[in-house]
C-alpha positions as semicolon CSV with decimal commas, in nm:
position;residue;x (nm);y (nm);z (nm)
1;X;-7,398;2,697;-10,414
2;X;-7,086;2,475;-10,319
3;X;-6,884;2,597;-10,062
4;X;-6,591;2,594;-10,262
5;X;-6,775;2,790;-10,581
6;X;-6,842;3,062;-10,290
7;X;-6,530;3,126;-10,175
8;X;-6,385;3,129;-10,548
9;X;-6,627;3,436;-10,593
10;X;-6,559;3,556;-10,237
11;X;-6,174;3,539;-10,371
12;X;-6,247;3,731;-10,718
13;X;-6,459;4,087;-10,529
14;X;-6,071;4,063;-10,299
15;X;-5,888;4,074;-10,575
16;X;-6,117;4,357;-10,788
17;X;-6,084;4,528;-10,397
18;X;-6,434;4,528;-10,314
19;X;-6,351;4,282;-10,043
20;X;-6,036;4,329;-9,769
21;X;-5,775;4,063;-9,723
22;X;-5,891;3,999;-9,366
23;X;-6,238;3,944;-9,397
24;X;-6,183;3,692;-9,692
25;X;-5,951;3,517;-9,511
26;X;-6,173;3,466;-9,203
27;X;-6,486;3,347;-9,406
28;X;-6,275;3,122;-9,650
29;X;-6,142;2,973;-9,290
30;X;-6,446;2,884;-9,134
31;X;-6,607;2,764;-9,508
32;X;-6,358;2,519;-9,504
33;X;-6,480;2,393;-9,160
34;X;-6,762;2,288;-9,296
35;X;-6,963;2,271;-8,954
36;X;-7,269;2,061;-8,906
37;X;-7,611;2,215;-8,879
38;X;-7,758;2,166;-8,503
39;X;-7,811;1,899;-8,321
40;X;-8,063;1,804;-8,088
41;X;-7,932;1,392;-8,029
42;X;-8,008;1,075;-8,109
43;X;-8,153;0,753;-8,049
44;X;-7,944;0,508;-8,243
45;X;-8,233;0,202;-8,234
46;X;-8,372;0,401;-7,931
47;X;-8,045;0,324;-7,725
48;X;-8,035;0,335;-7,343
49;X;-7,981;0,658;-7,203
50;X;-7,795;0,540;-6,938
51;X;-7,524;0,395;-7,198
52;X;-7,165;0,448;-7,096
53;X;-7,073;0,821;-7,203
54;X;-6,776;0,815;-7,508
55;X;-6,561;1,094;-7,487
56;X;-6,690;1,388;-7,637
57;X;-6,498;1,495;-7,951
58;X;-6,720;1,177;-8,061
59;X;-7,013;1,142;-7,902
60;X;-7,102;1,479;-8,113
61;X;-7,013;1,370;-8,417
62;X;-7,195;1,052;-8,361
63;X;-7,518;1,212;-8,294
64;X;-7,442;1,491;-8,560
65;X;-7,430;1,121;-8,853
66;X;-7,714;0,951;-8,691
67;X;-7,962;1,216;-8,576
68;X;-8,323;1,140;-8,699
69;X;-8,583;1,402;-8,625
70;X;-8,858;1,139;-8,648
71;X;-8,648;0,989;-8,327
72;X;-8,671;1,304;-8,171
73;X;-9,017;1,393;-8,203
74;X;-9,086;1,011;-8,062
75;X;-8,907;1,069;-7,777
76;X;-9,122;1,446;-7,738
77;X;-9,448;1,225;-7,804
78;X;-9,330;0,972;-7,542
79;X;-9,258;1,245;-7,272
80;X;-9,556;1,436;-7,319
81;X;-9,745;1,113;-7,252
82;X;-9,555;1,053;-6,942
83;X;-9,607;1,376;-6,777
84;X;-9,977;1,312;-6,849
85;X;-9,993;1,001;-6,665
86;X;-9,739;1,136;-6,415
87;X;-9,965;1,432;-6,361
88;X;-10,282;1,186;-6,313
89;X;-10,103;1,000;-6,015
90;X;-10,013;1,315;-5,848
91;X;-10,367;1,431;-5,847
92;X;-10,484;1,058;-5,762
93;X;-10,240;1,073;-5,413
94;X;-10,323;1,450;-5,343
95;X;-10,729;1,338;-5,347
96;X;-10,661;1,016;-5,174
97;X;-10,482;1,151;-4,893
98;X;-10,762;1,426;-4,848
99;X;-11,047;1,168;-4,853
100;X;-10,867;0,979;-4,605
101;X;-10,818;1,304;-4,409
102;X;-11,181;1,335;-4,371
103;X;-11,159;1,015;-4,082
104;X;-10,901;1,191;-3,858
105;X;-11,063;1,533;-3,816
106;X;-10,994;1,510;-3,440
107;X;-10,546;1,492;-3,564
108;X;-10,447;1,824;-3,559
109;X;-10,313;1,958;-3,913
110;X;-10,469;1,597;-4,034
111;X;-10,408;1,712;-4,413
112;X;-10,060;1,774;-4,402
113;X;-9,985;1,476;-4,222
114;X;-10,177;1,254;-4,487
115;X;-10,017;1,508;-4,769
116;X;-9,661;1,429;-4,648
117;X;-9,676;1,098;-4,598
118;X;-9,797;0,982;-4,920
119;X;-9,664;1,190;-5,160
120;X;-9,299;1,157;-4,938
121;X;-9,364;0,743;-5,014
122;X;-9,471;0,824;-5,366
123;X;-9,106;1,001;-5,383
124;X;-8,930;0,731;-5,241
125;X;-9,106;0,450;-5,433
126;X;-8,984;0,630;-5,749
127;X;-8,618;0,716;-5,644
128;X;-8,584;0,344;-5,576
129;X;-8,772;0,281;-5,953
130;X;-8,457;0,433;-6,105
131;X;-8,225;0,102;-6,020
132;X;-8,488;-0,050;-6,241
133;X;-8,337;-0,015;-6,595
134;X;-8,521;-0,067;-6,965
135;X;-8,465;-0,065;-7,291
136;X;-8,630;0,105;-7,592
137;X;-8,925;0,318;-7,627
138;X;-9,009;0,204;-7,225
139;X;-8,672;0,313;-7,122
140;X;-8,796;0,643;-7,245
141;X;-9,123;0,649;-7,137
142;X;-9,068;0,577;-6,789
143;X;-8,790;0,848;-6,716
144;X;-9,016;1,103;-6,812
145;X;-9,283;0,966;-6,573
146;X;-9,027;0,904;-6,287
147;X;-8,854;1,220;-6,276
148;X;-9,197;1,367;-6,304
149;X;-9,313;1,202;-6,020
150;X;-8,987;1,225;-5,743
151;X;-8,963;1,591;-5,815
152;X;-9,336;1,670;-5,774
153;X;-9,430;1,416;-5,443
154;X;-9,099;1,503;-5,273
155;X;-9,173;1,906;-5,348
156;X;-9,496;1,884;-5,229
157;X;-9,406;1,610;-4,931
158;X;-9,148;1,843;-4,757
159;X;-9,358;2,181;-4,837
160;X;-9,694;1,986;-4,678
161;X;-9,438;1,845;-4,400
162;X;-9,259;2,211;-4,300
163;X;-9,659;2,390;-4,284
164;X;-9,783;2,085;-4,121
165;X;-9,611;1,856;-3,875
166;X;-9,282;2,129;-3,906
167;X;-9,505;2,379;-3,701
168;X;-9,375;2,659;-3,929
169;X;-9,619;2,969;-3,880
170;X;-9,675;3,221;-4,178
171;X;-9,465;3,494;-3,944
172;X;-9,127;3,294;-3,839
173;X;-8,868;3,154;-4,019
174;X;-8,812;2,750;-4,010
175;X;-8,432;2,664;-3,960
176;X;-8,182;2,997;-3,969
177;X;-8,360;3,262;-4,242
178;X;-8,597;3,019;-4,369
179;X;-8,339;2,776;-4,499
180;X;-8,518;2,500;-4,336
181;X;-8,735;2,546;-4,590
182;X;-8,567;2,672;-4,911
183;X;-8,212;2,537;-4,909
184;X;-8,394;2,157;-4,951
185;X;-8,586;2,265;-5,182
186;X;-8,304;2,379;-5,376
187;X;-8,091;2,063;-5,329
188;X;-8,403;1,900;-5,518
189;X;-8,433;2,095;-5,818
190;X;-8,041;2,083;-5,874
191;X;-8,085;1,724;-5,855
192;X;-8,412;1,670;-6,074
193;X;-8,244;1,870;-6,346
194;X;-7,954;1,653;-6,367
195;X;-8,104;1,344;-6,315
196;X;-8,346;1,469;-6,596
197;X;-7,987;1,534;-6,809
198;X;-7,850;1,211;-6,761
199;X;-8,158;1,004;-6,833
200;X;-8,215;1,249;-7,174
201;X;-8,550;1,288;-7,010
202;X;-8,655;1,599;-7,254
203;X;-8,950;1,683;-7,180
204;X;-8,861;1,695;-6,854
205;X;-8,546;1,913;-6,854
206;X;-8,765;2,161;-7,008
207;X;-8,946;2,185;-6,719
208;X;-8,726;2,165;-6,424
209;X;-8,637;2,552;-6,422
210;X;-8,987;2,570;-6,225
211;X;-8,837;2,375;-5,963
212;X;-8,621;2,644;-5,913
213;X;-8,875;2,980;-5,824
214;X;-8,989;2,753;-5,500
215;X;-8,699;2,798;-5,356
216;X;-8,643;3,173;-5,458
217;X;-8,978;3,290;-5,319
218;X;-8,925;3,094;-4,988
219;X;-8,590;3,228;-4,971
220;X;-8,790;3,566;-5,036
221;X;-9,009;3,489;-4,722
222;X;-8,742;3,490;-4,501
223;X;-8,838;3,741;-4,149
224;X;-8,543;3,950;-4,180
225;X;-8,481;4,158;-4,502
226;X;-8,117;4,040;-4,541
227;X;-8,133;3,743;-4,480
228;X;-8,394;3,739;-4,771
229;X;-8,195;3,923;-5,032
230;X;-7,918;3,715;-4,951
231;X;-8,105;3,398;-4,968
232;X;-8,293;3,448;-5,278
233;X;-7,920;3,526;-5,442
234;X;-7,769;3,228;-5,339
235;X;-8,079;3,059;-5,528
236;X;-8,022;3,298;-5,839
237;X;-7,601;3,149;-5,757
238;X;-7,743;2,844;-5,844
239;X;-7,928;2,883;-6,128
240;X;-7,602;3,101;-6,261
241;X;-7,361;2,826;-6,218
242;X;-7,632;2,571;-6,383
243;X;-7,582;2,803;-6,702
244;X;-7,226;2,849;-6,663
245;X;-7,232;2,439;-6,656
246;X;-7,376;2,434;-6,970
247;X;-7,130;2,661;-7,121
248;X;-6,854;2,504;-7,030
249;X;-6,901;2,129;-7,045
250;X;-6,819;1,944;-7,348
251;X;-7,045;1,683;-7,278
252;X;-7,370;1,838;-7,268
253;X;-7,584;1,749;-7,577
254;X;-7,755;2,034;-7,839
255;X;-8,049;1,922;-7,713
256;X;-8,034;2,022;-7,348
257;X;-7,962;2,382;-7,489
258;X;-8,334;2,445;-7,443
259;X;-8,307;2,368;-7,037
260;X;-8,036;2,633;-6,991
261;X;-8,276;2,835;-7,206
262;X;-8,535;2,802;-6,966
263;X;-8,293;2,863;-6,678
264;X;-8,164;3,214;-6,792
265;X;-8,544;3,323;-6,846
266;X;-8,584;3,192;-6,461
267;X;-8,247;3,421;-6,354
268;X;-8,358;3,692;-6,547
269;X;-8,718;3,727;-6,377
270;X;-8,548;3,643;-6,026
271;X;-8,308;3,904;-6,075
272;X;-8,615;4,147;-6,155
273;X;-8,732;4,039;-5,779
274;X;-8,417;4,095;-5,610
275;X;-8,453;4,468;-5,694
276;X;-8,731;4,542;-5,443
277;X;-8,529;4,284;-5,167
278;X;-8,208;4,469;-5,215
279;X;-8,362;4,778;-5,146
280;X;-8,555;4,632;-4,832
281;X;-8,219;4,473;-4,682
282;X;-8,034;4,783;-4,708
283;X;-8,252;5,052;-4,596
284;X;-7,926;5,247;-4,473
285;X;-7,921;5,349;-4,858
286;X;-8,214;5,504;-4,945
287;X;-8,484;5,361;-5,228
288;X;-8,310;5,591;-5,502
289;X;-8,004;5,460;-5,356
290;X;-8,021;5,130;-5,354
291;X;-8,164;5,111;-5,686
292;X;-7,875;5,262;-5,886
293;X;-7,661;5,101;-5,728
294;X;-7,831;4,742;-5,812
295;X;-7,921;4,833;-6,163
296;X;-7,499;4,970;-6,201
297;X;-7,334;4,679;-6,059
298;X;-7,533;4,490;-6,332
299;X;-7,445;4,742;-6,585
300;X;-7,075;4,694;-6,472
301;X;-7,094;4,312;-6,468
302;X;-7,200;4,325;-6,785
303;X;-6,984;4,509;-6,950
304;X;-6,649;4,359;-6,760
305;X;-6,795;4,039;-6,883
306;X;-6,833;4,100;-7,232
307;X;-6,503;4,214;-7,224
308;X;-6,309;3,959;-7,046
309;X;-6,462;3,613;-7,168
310;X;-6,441;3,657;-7,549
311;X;-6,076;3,746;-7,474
312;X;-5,992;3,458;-7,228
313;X;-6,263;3,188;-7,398
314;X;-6,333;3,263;-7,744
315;X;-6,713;3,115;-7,805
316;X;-6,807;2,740;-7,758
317;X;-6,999;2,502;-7,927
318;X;-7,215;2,185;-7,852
319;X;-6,950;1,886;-7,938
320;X;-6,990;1,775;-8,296
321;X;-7,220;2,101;-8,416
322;X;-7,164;2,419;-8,499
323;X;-7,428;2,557;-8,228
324;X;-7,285;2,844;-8,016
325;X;-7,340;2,753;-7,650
326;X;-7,399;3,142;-7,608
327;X;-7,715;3,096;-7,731
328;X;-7,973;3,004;-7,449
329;X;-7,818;3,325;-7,271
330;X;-8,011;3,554;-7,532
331;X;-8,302;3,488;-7,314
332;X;-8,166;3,608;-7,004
333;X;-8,088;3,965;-7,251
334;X;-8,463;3,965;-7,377
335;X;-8,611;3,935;-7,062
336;X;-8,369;4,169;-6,785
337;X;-8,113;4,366;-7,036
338;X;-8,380;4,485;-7,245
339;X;-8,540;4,710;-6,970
340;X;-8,245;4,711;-6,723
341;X;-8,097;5,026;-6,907
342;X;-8,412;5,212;-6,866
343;X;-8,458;5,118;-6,508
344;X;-8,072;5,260;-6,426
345;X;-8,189;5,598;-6,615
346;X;-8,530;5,636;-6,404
347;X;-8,319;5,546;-6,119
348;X;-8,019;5,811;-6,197
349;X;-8,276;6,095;-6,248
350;X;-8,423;5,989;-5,911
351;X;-8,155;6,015;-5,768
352;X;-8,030;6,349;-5,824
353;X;-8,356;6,462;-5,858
354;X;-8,333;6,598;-6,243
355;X;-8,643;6,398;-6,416
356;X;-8,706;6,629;-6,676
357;X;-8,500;6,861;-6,928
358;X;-8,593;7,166;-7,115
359;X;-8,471;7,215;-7,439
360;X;-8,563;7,418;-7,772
361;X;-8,895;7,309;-7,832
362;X;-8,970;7,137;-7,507
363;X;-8,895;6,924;-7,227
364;X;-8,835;6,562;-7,161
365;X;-8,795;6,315;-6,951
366;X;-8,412;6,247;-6,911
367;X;-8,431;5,875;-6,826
368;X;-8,504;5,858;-7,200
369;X;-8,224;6,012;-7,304
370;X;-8,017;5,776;-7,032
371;X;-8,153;5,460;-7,153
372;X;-8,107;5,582;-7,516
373;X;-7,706;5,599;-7,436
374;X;-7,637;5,311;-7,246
375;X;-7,838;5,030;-7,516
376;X;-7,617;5,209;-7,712
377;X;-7,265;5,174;-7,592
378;X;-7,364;4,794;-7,494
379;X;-7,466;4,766;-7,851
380;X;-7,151;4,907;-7,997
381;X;-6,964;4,658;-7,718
382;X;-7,077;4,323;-7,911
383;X;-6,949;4,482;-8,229
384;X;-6,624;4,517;-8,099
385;X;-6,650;4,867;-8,065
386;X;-6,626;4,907;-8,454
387;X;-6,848;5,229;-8,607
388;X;-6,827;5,089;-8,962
389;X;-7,130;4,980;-9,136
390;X;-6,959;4,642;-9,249
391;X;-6,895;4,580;-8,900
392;X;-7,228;4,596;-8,763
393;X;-7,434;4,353;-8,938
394;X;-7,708;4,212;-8,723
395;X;-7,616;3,830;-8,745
396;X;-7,903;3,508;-8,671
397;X;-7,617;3,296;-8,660
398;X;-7,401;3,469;-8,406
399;X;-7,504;3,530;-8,051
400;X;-7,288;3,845;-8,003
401;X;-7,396;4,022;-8,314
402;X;-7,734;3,936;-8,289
403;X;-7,743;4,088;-7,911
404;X;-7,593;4,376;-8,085
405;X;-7,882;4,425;-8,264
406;X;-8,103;4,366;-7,982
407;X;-7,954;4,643;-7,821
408;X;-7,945;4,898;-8,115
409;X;-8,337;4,835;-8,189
410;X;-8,387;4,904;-7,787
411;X;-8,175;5,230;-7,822
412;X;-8,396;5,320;-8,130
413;X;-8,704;5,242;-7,915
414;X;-8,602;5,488;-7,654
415;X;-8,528;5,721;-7,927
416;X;-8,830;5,713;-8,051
417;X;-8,993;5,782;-7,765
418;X;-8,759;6,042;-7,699
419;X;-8,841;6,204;-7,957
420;X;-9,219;6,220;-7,922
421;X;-9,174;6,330;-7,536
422;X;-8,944;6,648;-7,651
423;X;-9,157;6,729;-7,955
424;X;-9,532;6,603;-7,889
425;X;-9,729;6,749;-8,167
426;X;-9,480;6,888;-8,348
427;X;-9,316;6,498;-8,377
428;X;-9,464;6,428;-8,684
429;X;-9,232;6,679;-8,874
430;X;-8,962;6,464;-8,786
431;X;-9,100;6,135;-8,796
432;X;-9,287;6,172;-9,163
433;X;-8,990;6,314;-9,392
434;X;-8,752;6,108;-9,189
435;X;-8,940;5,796;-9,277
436;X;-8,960;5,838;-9,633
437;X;-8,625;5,909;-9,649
438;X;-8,527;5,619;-9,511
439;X;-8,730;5,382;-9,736
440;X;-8,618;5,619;-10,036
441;X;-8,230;5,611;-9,972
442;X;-8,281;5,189;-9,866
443;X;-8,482;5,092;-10,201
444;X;-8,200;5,321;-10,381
445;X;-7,884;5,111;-10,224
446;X;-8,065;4,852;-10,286
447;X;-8,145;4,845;-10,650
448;X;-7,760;4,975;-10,668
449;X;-7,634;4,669;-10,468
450;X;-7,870;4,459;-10,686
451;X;-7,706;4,630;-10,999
452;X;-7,331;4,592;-10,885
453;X;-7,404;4,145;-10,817
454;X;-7,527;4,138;-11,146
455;X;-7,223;4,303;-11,318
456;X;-7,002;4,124;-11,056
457;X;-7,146;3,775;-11,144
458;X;-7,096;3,837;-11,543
459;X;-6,764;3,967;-11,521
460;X;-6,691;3,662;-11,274
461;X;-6,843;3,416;-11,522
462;X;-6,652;3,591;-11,830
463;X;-6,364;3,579;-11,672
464;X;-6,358;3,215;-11,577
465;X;-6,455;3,109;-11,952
466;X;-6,147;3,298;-12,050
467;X;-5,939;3,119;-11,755
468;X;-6,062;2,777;-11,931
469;X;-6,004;2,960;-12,301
């Protein structure tokens, strides 16, 4: 159906009041947008990634006209081929400079040495390759392999360099809490992942998020507890402003969406970590302690968030498309908000020592019933705190409606649950009729919302023969 032909129908169910005023007027708004399905770039003859940049409200709508999906699934074949020869060399060095080691067994930590020298040269060698520039399918080709490479030798070069010739034992810090170690470590993953961005390197951007957990964990290793919470959350900092970057520059391509992807599935697990090093720096608290109040400033965080950016931002999009830069956030949701709610309630009814409630027919556990409320106030918060069914439509298109939904289905979950803690045997009383009603009073809207389109669509096409009568 034309966009036009939809909003002429959209405009007859407003004026026979089955539709308000409002909601017509913002869908026959954004139909007349007409946005451009997503993106992922182009390769315009296989142009040189390190082109001159046009300014963005362009550049989008260039790639938007002359993306080819054959292109990108060349420049995924390319990559993949890359990393496989990439990977090869790596090995090839690492085996070299132990079969060399084998002639200097007398050279104290003679592995290491060996380990840090070549793969530190291997990492120079190809930092130096990038003033080399191509063209075409070579260009592409030999970023992949490149970035591979630097990241890999000089991550393994300055690790094999701190436990070797560094001296660093497995029960002392190197450099003030371990940052000897870590904060380098850092500095190279920030700077793989946008050297991978501005060469359009894409198989490699996908991967660079790994880059970031070395420095987490040694940050984690630090001697004093602290020192290691604080550490590790100036690495999760840094992974937070690397999403935030996406979000808000207007030059990132669609296709670097699935990096930031990657990175809020690294925050998320790192912020699962920093529960157990929160409570260990601040012992002062208490483990119940220290728990709520981790999982409640996230709680908080949350919801001040969802409150003050749609107000002072409105959403974003990738220049050119009509993909919501919201979107590789979802994972972040999936992996920590989806259990963090649960967590707080276990962590509440440790606390003040209440686990369990009886009630009626039994007890349960009250986390449950904790867990159960919060999903469901954060759910109600990305519907704009609206209770009306219209309102709270699960959307695949929208990243606040669909987390919405995410949230309601999590609340059910702990509902159900619930339920069978309170009730045990007697749960399938509750759970039978209450299923069959559900697929009863469903098939019957159905059938009657099935009914009403048809009548709506003859009366629509009746009355536009008489319009042209």
């Amino acid at each position: 159906m034309e966009s036009s032909d939809f909003v002429d129908r959209l405009e007859f169910h407003r004026d026979a009041g089955r539709l308000d005023t409002q909601s017509f007027e913002s869908i026959k708004t954004f139909e007349e947008q007409q946005p451009i399905s997503q993106v992922f770039g182009n390769i315009s003859g296989v142009e040189s990634s390190q082109a001159p940049v046009a300014e963005a409200s362009t550049v989008g709508h260039e790639e938007a006209s002359n993306f080819n999906l054959a292109d990108h699934a060349m420049r995924i074949a390319l990559g993949t081929g890359a990393a496989t020869g990439a990977t090869m060399i790596l090995f090839g060095v690492g085996f070299l400079s132990l079969l060399i080691s084998d002639n200097f067994e007398s050279i104290h930590d003679a592995e290491e040495w060996l380990m840090s020298i070549g793969f530190g040269l291997l990492a120079i060698a190809s930092w130096v390759s990038f003033r080399r520039r191509y063209t075409g399918k070579a260009e592409i080709f030999l970023n992949e392999a490149r970035i591979i490479i630097f990241s890999v030798s000089a991550l393994i070069a300055w690790v094999m360099f701190v436990e070797g010739p560094g001296g660093r034992d497995w029960d002392r810090d190197f450099g003030p809490f371990n940052s000897g170690l870590w904060l380098p470590l850092l500095a190279l993953a920030i700077y793989s992942a946008q050297k991978a961005r501005e060469l359009d390197a894409r198989v490699t951007y996908t991967a660079t998020w790994i880059l970031g957990a070395f420095p987490f964990f040694y940050a984690l290793g630090a001697q004093d507890d602290t020192a290691a919470f604080l550490s590790a959350a100036l690495v999760l900092g840094a992974l937070l402003r690397e999403l935030f970057m996406e979000w808000d520059d207007v030059n990132r391509k669609p296709s670097m969406a699935v990096q930031a992807t990657f990175n809020a599935f690294a925050a998320a697990v790192c912020a699962w970590f920093l529960v157990e090093s929160f409570d260990e720096a601040f012992t002062f608290f208490g483990e119940e302690t220290a728990w709520l109040i981790y999982f409640s400033f996230h709680l908080a965080a949350w919801m001040i968030l969802m409150e003050v950016i749609p107000r002072q931002f409105g959403s974003k999009t990738y220049s050119g498309t009509s993909t919501n830069k919201a979107w590789p956030g979802i994972m972040a949701v999936m992996v920590f908000y989806t259990g963090m709610p649960l967590a707080l309630g276990f962590s509440i009814t440790d606390f003040f020592d209440i686990h369990s409630v009886d009630f009626l027919f039994g007890d349960f556990e009250l986390a449950w019933l904790i867990a159960f409320i919060i999903h469901g106030v954060m759910g109600l918060q990305m519907f704009g705190w609206k209770f009306d069914a219209m309102s709270m439509k699960t959307s695949l298109t929208e990243p606040s409606s669909f987390t919405g939904g995410v949230f309601f289905v999590m609340s059910f979950v702990w509902f159900l649950i619930l339920i069978s803690d309170w009730l045990e045997d007697n749960a399938v009383f509750v759970f039978l009729p209450l299923g069959i009603f559900i697929l009863v009073m469903g098939t019957k809207k159905l059938i009657e919302a099935g009914e009403s389109d048809e009548i709506s669509k003859a009366e629509h096409q009746t009355n536009m023969i008489l319009e042209e009568a």
